[in-house]
C-alpha positions, -999 to 999 in steps of 0.1 A, spaced: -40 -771 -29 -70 -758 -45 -93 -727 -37 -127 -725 -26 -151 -697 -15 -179 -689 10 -209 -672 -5 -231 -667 28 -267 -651 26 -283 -637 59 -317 -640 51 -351 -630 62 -359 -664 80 -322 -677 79 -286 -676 71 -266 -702 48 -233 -703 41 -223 -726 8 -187 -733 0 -179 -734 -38 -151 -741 -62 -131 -722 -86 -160 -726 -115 -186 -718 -86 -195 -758 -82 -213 -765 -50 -193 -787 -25 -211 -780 6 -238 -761 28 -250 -751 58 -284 -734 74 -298 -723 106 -330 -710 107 -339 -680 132 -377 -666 145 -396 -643 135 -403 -616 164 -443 -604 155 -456 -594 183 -480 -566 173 -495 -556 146 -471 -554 117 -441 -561 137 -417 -583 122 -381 -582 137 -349 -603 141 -331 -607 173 -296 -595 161 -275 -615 187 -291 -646 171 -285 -641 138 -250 -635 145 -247 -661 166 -264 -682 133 -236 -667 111 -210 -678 128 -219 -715 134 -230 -717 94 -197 -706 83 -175 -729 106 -200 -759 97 -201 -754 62 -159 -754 59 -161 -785 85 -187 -807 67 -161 -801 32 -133 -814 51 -115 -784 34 -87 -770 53 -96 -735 65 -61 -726 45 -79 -735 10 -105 -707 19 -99 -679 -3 -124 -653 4 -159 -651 16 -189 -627 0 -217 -614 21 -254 -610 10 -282 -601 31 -321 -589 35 -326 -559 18 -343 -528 39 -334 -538 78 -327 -514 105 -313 -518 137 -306 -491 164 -267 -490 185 -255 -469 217 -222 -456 218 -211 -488 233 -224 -509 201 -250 -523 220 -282 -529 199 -306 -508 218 -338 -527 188 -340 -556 172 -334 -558 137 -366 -541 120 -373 -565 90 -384 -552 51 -415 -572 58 -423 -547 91 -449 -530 84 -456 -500 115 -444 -470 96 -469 -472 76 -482 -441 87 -451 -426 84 -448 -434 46 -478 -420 33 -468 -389 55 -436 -385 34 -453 -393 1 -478 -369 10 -462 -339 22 -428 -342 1 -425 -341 -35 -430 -377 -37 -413 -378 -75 -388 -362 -68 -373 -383 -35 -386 -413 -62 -359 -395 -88 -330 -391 -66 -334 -423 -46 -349 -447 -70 -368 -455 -42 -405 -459 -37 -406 -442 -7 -442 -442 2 -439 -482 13 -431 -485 48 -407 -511 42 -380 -482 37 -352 -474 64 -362 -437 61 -397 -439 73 -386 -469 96 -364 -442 116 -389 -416 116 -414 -445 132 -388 -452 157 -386 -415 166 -421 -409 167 -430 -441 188 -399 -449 207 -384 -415 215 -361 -428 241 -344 -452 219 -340 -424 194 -326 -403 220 -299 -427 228 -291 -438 191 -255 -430 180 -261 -454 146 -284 -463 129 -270 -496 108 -280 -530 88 -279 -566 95 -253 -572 73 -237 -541 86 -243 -557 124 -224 -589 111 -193 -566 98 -194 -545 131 -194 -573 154 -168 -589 130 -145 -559 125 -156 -527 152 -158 -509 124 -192 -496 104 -191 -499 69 -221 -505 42 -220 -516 7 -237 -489 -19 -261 -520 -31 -274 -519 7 -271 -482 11 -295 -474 -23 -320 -494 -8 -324 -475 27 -344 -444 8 -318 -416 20 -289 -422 -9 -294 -400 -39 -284 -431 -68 -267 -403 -90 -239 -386 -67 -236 -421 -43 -236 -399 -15 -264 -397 14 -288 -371 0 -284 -340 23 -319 -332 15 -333 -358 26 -312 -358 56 -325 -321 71 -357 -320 55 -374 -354 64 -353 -372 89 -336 -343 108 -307 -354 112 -271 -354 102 -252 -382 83 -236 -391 113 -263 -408 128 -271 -431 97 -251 -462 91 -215 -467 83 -188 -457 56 -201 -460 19 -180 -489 3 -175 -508 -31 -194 -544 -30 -162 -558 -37 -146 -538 -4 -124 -563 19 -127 -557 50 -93 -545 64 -96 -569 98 -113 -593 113 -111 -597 155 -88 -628 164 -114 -646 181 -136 -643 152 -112 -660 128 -111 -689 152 -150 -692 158 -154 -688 120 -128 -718 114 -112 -692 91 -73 -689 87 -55 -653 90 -53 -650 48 -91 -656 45 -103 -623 26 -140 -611 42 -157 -593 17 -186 -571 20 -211 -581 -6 -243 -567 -16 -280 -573 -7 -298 -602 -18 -314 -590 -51 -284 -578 -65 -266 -610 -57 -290 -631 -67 -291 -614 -100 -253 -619 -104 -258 -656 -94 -278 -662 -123 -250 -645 -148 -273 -619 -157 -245 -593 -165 -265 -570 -194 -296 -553 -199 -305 -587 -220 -312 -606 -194 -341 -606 -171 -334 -627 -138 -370 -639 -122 -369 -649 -86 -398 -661 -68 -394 -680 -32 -420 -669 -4 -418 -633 -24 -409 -625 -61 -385 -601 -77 -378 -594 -115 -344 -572 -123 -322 -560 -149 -285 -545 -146 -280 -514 -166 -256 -487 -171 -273 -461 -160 -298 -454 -136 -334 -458 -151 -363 -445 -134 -404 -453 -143 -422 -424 -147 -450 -432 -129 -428 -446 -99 -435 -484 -99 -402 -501 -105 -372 -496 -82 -335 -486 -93 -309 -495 -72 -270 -489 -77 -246 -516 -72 -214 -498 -77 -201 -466 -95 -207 -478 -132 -238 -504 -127 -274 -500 -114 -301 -530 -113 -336 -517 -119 -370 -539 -109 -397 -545 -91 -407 -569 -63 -439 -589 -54 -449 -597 -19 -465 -629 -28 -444 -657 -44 -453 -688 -28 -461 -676 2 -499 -680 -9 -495 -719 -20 -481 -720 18 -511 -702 25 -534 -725 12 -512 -761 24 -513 -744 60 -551 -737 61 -556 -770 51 -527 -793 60 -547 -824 77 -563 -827 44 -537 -822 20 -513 -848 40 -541 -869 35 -539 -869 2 -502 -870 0 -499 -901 17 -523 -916 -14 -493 -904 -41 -456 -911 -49 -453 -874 -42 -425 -861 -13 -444 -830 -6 -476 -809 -4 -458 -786 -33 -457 -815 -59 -494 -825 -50 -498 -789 -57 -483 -793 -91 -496 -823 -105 -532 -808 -94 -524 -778 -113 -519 -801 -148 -554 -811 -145 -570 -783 -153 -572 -762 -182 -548 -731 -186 -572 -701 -172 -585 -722 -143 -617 -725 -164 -626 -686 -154 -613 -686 -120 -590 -655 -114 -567 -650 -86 -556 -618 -71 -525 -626 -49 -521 -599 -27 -522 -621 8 -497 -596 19 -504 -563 6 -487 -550 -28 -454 -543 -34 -450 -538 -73 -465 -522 -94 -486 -506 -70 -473 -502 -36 -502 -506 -18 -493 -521 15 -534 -522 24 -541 -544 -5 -559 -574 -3 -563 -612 -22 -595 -620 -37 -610 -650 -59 -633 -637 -86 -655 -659 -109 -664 -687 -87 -690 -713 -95 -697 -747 -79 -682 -760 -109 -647 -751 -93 -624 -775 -70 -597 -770 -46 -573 -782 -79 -584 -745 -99 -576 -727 -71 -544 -740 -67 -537 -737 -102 -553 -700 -100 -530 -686 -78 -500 -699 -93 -512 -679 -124 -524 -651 -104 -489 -648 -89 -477 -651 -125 -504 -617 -136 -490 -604 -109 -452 -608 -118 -459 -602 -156 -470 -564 -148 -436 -557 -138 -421 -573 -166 -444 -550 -186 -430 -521 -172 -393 -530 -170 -399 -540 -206 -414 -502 -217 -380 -486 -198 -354 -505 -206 -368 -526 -236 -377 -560 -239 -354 -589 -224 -342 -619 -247 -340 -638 -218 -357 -648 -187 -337 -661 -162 -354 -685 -135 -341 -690 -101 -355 -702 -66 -383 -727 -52 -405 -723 -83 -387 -742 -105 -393 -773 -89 -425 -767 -100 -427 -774 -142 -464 -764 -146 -456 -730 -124 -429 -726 -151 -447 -736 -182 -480 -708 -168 -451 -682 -165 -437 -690 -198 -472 -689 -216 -479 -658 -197 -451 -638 -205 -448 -655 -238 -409 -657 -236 -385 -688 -233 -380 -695 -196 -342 -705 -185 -338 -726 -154 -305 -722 -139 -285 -752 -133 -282 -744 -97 -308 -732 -78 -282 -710 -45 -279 -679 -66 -279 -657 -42 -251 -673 -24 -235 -677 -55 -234 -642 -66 -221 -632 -33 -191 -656 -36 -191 -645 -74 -185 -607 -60 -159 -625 -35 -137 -642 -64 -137 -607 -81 -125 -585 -56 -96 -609 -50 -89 -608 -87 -96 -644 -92 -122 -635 -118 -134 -599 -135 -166 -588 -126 -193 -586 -155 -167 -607 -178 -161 -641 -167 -187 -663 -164 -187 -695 -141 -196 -729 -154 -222 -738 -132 -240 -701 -147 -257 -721 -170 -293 -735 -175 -306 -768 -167 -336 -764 -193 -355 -741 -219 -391 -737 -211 -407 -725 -241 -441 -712 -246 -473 -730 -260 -490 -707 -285 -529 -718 -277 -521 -709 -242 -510 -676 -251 -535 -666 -271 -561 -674 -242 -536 -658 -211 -538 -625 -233 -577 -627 -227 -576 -635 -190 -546 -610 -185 -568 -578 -195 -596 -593 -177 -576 -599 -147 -568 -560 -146 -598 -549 -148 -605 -569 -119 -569 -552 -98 -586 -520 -106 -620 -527 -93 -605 -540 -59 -574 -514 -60 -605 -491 -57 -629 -507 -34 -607 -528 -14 -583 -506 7 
């Protein structure tokens, strides 16, 4: 009989559950996508019932389509969207939806806490940058200034993943990886920061989200009927998890301050794993604690790939015109082989990427995208071509600053839908001018949460053992011409952030 495990990431858009081996080899998957709620202005929620309702039919289908028996499960390790919010009654019924990281209506609320609180020091405790709205704190503050009567009858205030253990178990618990991302945990003592508590929410810890617990917690029960709608057996170990950054970091077997893992799917997100928390001084990367003895500092970009879908949805009729003319599968690969025809630099055609406001480095939620340098000269090819390398400006300031605090990385770790594109590669790797690793497998996420999984049931130790499949599929290396003429464009490209950083908002 041999042993598998679920990794199963609850995502923004989605939830999939994967089933692995014992050296973390994929056998099987399984994914159900879920809609977006935006119906105002900034609004971007989950319907809760959904997504559970989505977890549950992954996880059975995903053991069903490996023709596994549910004996053979081992253990199963959570991961989920960082920064959600969702509001329960006494009862445990969801009196909101799930408020999304990418909801954007306590804005206001934000820049009131950064403004009248010593915004460095919440920053030093929290490892938060708590002047983006995408934090639980100013999320509950928004729901008590705009929807009083909800906040009236709140009794928790919890987390999707947290929902999906709840529902699971009756019981609230949260993982510190989830609980160091909600703004109110001070990363030093692992404790809720009382502070924070009476000064800017008002509240006591009661009121906000479950028992602290270890990544690697099990879960003392799951409800009978669960185990049977899961397609689970009675010995199956549920394990809590961590968010999606952290896991995905752990997915690509990035276990020392050496390694740099670089994510970019519809967003972007460069980390590091240290041994102590490591704060910016000027408050533009995050730290986040995953358990008592390992934090993973960073910084994340709002737009990753979301602004080539940007451009193929603006002008899909044509593009899938041209498509049909190529060998090519999809718009992304058009996209790619349009970008090798023109010269590195987009032959002075810059790129700001900021479609979606500005996470890192600057937090600036009110930013906006702009093309600078256009003549008649340029085609729809440079300006696909210059937002893959404006993407790439973007993502390199952050390395610039994770590289000044914690020194520089001897590897950079590659992992999600970019590296199916080589030329998106090869402009990061001439960019940054460092070797570019691809992993092998391209789930990380859900591979670091069933990595966390095999760990806490003593299968593997954590930070130690490495899995065969954590290992790359290629080297992309940098071309020296390139980098000589990216160095150029890079300082030019600044000076063009700081002219609409200032005149843009």
């Amino acid at each position: 009989m041999g042993e598998y495990y679920l990794g199963v990431d609850i995502g923004t858009t989605g939830v999939r559950s994967i089933v692995f081996d014992s050296e973390g080899k994929l056998i099987t998957s399984d994914y159900k996508e879920y809609p977006m709620i935006c119906l105002e202005k900034g609004m971007a929620e989950l319907d809760p019932n959904i997504v559970f309702q989505s977890f549950t039919e992954v996880v059975r289908n995903s053991i069903l389509k490996s023709k596994i028996s549910n004996k053979e499960i081992r253990a199963i390790g959570l991961s989920a969207q960082m920064h959600s919010i969702l509001a329960l009654d006494k009862e445990g019924n969801n009196l909101t939806n799930v408020i999304t990281w990418a909801d954007t209506r306590a804005m206001e609320e934000s820049q009131y806490i950064a403004e009248n609180y010593d915004f460095y020091d919440l920053y030093r405790k929290t490892g938060c940058i708590v002047k983006h709205p995408m934090y639980p704190l100013s999320k509950i503050i928004w729901l008590k200034n705009n929807r009083p009567e909800i906040y009236k009858k709140t009794y928790k205030f919890i987390t999707i993943k947290e929902y999906i253990v709840y529902r699971l178990s009756d019981e609230f618990f949260i993982d510190i990886a989830d609980a160091s991302a909600t703004g109110c945990l001070n990363i030093h003592s692992l404790t809720w920061d009382q502070e924070i508590l009476a000064d800017i929410l008002k509240a006591n810890s009661d009121i906000l989200f479950g028992d602290i617990v270890d990544p690697g917690f099990i879960l003392p029960s799951i409800e009978n009927k669960f185990i049977e709608e899961l397609g689970i057996s009675k010995n199956t170990s549920l394990i809590i998890g961590a968010s999606d950054g952290i896991t995905a970091h752990i997915g690509c077997g990035c276990f020392d301050n050496e390694k740099v893992s670089c994510t970019v799917g519809t967003s972007g997100a460069l980390r590091v794993i240290t041994d102590k928390p490591i704060l910016d001084k000027d408050a533009q990367t995050w730290c986040y604690c995953f358990n008592n003895s390992k934090w993973i500092i960073g910084g994340a970009i709002s737009n990753g790939g979301i602004v080539l879908k940007y451009l193929r949805d603006q002008f899909r009729e044509q593009f899938e015109y041209e498509l049909s003319k190529t060998k090519y599968e999809n718009i992304y690969k058009l996209f790619d082989e349009y970008a090798t025809q023109i010269n590195p630099g987009s032959d002075g055609l810059i790129f700001l990427p900021f479609l979606a406001g500005e996470r890192a480095p600057g937090w600036n939620p009110k930013a906006s995208a702009a093309l600078f340098g256009m003549k008649l000269m340029h085609t729809k090819k440079h300006i696909i071509r210059a937002m893959m390398e404006g993407v790439m400006y973007n993502m390199y300031s952050v390395y610039k600053i994770i590289e000044k605090i914690n020194g520089g990385a001897k590897k950079i770790i590659a992992n999600g839908g970019y590296v199916n594109s080589d030329e998106w590669l090869q402009i990061q790797a001439d960019i940054f001018n460092k070797e570019i690793a691809v992993m092998k497998i391209n789930e990380a996420t859900a591979l670091g949460a069933a990595y966390i999984a095999m760990s806490s049931v003593g299968d593997i130790e954590l930070f130690k053992d490495y899995l065969p499949v954590m290992n790359y599929s290629r080297i992309v290396k940098p071309n020296n011409e390139n980098v000589n003429k990216y160095n150029k464009i890079y300082k030019v490209y600044k000076e063009y952030y700081e002219f609409v950083e200032k005149n843009f908002n």
